[in-house]
C-alpha positions in Angstrom: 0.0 0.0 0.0 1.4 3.4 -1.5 1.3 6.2 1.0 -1.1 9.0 -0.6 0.6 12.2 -0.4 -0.7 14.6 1.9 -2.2 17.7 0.5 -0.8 21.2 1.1 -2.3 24.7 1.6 -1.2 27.3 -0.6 -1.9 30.8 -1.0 -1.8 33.5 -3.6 -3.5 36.9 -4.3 -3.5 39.9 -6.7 -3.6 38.6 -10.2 -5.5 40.9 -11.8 -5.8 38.9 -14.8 -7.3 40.4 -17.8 -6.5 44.1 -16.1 -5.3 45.0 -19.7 -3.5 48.3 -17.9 0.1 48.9 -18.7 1.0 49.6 -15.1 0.0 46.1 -14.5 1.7 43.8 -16.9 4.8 46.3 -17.4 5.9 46.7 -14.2 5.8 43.0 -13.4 8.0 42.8 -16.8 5.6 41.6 -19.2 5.4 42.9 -22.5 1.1 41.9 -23.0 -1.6 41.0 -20.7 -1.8 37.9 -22.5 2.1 36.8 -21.1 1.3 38.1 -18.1 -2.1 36.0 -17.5 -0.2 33.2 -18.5 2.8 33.4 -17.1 0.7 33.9 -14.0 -1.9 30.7 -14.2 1.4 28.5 -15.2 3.4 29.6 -12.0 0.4 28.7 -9.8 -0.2 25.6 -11.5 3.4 24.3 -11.0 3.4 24.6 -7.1 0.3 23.0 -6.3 -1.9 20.1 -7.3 -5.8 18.9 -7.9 -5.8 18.1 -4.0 -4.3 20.7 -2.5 -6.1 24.3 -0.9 -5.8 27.0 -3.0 -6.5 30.5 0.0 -6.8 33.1 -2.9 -6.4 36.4 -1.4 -8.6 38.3 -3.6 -8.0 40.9 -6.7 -8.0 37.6 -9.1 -9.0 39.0 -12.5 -10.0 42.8 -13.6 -12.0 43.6 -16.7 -13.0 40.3 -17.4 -16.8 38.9 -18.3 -18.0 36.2 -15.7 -17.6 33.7 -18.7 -13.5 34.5 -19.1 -13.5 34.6 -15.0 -15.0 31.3 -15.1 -12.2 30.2 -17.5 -9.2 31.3 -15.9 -10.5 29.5 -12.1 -11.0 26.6 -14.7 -7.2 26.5 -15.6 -5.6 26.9 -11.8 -5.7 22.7 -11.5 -6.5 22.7 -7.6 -9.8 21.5 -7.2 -9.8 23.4 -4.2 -10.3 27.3 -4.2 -11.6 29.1 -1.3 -11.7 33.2 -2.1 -11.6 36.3 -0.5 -12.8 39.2 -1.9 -10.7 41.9 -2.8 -11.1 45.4 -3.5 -11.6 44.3 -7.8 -14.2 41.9 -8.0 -17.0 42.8 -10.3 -16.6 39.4 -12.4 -15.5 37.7 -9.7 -18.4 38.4 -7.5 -20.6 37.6 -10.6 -19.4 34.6 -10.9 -19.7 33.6 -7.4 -24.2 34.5 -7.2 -24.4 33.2 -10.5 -22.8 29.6 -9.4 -25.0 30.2 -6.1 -28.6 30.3 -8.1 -27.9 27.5 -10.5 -25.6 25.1 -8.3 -26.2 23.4 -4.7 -24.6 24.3 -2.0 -22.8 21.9 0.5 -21.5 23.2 3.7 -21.3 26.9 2.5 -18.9 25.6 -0.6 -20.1 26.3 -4.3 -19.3 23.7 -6.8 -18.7 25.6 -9.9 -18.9 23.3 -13.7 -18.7 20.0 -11.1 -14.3 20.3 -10.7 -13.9 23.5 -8.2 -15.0 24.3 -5.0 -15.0 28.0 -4.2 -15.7 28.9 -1.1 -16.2 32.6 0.0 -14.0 33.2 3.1 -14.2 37.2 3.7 -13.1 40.5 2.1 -8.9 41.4 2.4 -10.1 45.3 1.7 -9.3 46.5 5.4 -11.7 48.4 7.8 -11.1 51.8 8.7 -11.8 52.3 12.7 
């Protein structure tokens, strides 16, 4: 009997994929949005797996449709995503009541197109006192 490796939590934050804004993509030494968002989703990709625990710390993509948010969680392989909200969420957020009126919930976790569980943790904008 094979020992099943034991999965690991990871975190990540800040993406903004899509945000098609020079100040972006440049200053993190890309030359388009599209290397960026690539470069971006691969780099993820290759430090976890399907059964690890993806915390993603908001600000994910940025001037993106809910379908092409959609598509870019579909392409981070971890199976398990649980989100909080950031200060640039308009697709994001979409995305999220969307999957909540045509989906079932289980134990406050969305299954989104049957492979990811996003789960909605909080909002990393902080409070003024």
């Amino acid at each position: 009997m094979q020992n099943k490796p034991k999965a690991r939590i990871a975190f990540a934050s800040d993406f903004h994929l899509g945000h098609n804004r020079e100040f972006i993509y440049q200053k993190r030494g890309f030359e388009s949005i599209q290397h960026h968002d690539q470069y971006m989703l691969q780099s993820i990709n290759a430090e976890i797996g399907a059964e690890d625990y993806l915390y993603y710390l908001g600000d994910f993509s940025l001037n993106t449709t809910v379908e092409q948010t959609a598509e870019l969680f579909q392409k981070i392989q971890c199976n398990h995503i649980f989100y909080v909200w950031g200060n640039h969420e308009s697709s994001t957020k979409k995305l999220y009541h969307e999957a909540k009126k045509n989906f079932f919930w289980f134990e406050g976790i969305v299954r989104i197109m049957a492979k990811k569980q996003i789960g909605h943790i909080d909002h990393h904008k902080p409070a003024v006192m």
